[in-house]
ZATORPA-63514 format. One record per residue: y negated, z, x of N, C-alpha, C, CB in turn; residue in three letters; chain. Coordinates in pm, 1 decimal, decimal comma. Glycine has a CB too. Example, Ala and Ser with C-alpha at 12.3 -4.5 7.8 and 13.67 -1.06 7.14 Angstrom:
<recs>
[[569,0 780,0 1319,0] [450,0 780,0 1230,0] [330,0 780,0 1320,0] [447,3 904,6 1130,8] ALA A]
[[225,0 708,0 1285,0] [106,0 714,0 1367,0] [-3,0 787,0 1290,0] [59,8 572,5 1408,4] SER A]
</recs>
This chain:
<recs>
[[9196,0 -11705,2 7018,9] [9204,1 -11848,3 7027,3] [9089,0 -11910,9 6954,0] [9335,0 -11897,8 6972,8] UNK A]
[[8991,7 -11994,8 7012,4] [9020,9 -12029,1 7163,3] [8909,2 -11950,7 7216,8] [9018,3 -12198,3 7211,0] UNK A]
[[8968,5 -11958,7 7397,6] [8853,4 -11882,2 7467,5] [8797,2 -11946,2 7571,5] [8890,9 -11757,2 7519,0] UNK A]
[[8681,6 -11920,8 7567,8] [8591,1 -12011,4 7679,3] [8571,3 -11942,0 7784,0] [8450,1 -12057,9 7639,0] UNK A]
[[8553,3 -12023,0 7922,2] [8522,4 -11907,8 8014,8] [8372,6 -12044,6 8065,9] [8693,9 -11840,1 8164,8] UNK A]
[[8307,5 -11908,0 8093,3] [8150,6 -12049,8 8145,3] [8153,8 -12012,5 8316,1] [7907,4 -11993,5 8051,0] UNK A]
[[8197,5 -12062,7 8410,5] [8190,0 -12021,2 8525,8] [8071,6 -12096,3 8595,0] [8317,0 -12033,6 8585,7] UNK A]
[[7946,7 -12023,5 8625,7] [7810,7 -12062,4 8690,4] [7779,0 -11971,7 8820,5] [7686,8 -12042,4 8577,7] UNK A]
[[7697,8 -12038,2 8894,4] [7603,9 -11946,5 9006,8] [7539,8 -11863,2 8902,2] [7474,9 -12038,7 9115,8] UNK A]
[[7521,8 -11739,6 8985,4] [7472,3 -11640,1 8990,7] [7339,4 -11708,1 8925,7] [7480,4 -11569,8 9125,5] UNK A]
[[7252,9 -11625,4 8869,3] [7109,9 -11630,4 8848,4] [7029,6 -11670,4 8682,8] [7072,0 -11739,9 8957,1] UNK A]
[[7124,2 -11709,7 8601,4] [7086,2 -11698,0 8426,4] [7039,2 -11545,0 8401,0] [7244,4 -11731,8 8309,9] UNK A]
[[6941,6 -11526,8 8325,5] [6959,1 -11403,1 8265,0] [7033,0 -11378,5 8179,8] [6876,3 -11363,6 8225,8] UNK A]
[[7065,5 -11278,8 8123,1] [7166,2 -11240,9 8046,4] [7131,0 -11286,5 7888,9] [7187,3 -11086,4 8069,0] UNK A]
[[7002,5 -11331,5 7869,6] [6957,7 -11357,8 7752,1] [6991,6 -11465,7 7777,9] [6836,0 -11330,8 7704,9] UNK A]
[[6993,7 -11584,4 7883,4] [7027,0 -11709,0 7879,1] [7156,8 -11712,4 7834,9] [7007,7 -11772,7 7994,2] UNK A]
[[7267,0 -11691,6 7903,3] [7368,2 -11658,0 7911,6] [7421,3 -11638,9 7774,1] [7369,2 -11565,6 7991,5] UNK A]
[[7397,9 -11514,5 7701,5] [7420,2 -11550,1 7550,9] [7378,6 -11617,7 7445,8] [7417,9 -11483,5 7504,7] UNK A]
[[7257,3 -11650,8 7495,5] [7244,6 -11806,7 7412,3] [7340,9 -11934,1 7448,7] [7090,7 -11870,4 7442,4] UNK A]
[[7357,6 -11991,7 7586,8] [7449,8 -12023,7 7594,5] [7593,3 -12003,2 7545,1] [7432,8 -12020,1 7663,4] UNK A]
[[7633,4 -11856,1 7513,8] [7793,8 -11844,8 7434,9] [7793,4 -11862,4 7309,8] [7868,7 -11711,9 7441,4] UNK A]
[[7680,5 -11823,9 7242,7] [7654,2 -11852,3 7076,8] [7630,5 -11990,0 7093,4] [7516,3 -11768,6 6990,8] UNK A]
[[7565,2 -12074,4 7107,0] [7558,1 -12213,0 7085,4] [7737,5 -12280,8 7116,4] [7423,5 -12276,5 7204,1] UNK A]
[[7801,9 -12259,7 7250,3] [7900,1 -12286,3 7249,9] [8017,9 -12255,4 7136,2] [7909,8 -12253,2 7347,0] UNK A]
[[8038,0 -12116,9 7130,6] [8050,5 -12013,8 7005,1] [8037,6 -12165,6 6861,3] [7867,2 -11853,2 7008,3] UNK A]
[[7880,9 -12156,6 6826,2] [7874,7 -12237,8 6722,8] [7932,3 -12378,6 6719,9] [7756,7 -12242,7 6697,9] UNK A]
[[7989,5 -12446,0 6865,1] [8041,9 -12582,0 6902,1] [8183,8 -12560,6 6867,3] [8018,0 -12629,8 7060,9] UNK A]
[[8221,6 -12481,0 6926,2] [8376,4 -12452,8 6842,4] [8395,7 -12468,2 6740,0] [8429,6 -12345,6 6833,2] UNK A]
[[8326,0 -12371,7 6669,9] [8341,2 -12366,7 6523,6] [8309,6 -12481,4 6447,7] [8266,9 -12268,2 6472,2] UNK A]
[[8230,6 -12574,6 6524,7] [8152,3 -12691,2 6395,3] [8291,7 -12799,0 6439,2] [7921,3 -12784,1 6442,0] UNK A]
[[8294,2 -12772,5 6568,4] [8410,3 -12942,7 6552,5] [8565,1 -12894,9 6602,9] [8347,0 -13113,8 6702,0] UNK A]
[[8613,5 -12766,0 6608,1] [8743,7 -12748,7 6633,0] [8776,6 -12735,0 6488,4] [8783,2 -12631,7 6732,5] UNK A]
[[8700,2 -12637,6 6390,5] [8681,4 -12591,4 6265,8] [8750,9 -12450,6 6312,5] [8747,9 -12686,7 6135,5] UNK A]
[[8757,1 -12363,5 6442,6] [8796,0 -12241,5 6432,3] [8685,2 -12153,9 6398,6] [8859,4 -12205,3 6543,4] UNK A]
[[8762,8 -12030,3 6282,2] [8692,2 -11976,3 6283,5] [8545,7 -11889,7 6355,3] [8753,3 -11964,1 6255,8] UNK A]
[[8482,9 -11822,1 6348,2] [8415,1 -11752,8 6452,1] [8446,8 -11615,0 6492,0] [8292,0 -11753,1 6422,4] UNK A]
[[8539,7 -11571,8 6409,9] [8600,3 -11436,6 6462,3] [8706,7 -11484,0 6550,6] [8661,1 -11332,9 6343,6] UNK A]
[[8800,6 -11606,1 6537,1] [8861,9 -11587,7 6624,3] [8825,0 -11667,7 6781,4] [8974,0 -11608,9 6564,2] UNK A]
[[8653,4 -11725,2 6809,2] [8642,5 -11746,6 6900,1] [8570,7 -11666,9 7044,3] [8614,9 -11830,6 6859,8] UNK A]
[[8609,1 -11663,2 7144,1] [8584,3 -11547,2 7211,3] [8493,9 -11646,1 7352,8] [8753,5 -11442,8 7248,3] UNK A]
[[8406,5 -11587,3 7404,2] [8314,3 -11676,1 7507,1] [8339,4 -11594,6 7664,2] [8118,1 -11671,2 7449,9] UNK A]
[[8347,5 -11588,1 7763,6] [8312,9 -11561,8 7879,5] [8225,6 -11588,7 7936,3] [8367,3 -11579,7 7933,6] UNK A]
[[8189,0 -11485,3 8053,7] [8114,8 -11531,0 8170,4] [8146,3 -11511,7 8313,9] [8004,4 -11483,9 8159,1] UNK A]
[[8221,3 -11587,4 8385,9] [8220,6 -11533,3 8525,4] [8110,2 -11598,3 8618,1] [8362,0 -11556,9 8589,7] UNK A]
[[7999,1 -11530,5 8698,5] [7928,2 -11539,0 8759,4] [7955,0 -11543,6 8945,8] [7866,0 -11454,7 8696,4] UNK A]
[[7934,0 -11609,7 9062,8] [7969,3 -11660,1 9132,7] [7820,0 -11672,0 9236,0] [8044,6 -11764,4 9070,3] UNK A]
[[7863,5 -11599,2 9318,1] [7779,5 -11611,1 9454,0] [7819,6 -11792,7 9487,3] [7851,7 -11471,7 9604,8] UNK A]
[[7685,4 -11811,3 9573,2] [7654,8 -11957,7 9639,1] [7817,2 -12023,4 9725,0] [7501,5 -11927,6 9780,4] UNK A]
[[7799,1 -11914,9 9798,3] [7923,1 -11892,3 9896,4] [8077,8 -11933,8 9859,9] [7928,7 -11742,3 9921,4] UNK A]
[[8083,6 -11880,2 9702,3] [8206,7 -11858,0 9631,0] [8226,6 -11974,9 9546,7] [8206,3 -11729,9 9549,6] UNK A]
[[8111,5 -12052,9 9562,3] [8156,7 -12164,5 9397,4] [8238,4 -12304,3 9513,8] [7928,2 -12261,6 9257,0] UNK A]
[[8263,3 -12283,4 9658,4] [8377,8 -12391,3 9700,5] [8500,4 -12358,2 9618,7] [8419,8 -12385,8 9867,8] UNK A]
[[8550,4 -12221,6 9672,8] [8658,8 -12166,7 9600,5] [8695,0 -12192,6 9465,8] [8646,8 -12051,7 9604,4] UNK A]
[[8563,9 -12182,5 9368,7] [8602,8 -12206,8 9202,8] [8626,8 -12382,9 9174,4] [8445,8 -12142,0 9087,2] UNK A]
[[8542,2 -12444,7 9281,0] [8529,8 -12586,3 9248,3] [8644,6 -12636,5 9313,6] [8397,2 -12656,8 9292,8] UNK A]
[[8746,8 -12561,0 9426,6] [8913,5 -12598,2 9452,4] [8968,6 -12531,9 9342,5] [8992,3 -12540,2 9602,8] UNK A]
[[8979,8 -12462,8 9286,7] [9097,7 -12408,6 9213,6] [9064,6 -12477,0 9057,2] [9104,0 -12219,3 9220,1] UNK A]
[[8970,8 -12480,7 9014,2] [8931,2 -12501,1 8876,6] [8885,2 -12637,9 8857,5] [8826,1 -12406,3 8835,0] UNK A]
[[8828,2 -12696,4 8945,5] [8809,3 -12834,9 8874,7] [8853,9 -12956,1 8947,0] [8666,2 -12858,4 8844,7] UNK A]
[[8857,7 -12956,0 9101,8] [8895,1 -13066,4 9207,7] [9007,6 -13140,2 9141,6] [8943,6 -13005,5 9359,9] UNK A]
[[9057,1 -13211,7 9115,7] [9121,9 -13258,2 9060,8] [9244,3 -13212,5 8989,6] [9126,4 -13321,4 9118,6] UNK A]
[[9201,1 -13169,6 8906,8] [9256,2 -13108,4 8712,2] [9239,2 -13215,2 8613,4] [9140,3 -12964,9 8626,8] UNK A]
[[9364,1 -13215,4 8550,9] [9311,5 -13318,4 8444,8] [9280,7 -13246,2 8326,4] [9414,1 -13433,2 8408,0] UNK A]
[[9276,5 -13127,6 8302,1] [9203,0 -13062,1 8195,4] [9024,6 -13056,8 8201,0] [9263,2 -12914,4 8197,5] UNK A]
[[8990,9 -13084,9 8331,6] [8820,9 -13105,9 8321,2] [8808,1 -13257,1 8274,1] [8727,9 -13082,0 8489,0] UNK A]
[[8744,8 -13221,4 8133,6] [8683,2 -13350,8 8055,0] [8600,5 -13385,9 8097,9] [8644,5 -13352,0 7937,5] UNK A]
[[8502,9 -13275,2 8177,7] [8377,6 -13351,0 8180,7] [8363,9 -13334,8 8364,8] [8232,3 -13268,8 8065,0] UNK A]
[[8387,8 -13422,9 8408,0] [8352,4 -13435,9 8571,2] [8252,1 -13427,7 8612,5] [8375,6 -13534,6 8632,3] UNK A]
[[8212,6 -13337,3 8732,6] [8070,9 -13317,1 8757,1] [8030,7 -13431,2 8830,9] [8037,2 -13188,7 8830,0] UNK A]
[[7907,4 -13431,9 8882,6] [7843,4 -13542,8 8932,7] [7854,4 -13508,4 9103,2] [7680,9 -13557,5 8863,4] UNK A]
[[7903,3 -13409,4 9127,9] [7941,6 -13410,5 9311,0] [8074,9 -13368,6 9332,7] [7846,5 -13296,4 9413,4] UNK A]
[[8102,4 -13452,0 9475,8] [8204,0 -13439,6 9502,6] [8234,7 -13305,6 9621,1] [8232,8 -13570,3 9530,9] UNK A]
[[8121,9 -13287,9 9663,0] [8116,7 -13155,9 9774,1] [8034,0 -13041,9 9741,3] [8059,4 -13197,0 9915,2] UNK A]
[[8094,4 -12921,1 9713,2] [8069,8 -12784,7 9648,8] [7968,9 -12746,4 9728,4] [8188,2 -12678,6 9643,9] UNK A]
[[7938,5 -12809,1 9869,3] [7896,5 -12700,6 9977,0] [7727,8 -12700,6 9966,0] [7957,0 -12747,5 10150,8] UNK A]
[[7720,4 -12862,1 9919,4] [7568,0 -12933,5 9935,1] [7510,5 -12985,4 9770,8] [7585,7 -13097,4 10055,1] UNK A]
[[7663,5 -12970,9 9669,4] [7667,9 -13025,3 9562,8] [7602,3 -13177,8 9562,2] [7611,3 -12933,0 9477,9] UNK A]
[[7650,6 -13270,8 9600,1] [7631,8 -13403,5 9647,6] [7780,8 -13460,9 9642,3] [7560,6 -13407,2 9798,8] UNK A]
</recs>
């Protein structure tokens, strides 16, 4: 607790990628005040094809997404 999952297209390197979880990593910790052992980061990575699917199940209208993306269609991202 707590655990992040970062769900992106395909194509960060893996060095990006963990800079991205340590900075997040360090966002937890500075304003939840959880420790850093007990915060844990993910990555699920996602063909072009596949991010309709993640953008119905995970964010289309959820009220746990704080932060709303700026398109309304997965296909053209527009």
């Amino acid at each position: 607790m707590p655990h992040v999952v970062i769900k992106t297209l395909s194509g960060p390197t893996k060095e990006a990628l963990q800079k991205a979880a340590d900075q997040i990593s360090d966002i937890v910790n500075k304003t939840l005040g959880k420790p850093k052992k007990y915060i844990s980061v993910s990555v699920e990575e996602y063909a072009f094809d596949e991010w309709e699917g993640v953008y119905k199940e995970y964010i289309e209208g959820k009220d746990n997404v704080l932060i709303k993306p700026g398109y309304s269609d997965p296909k053209i991202f527009q």
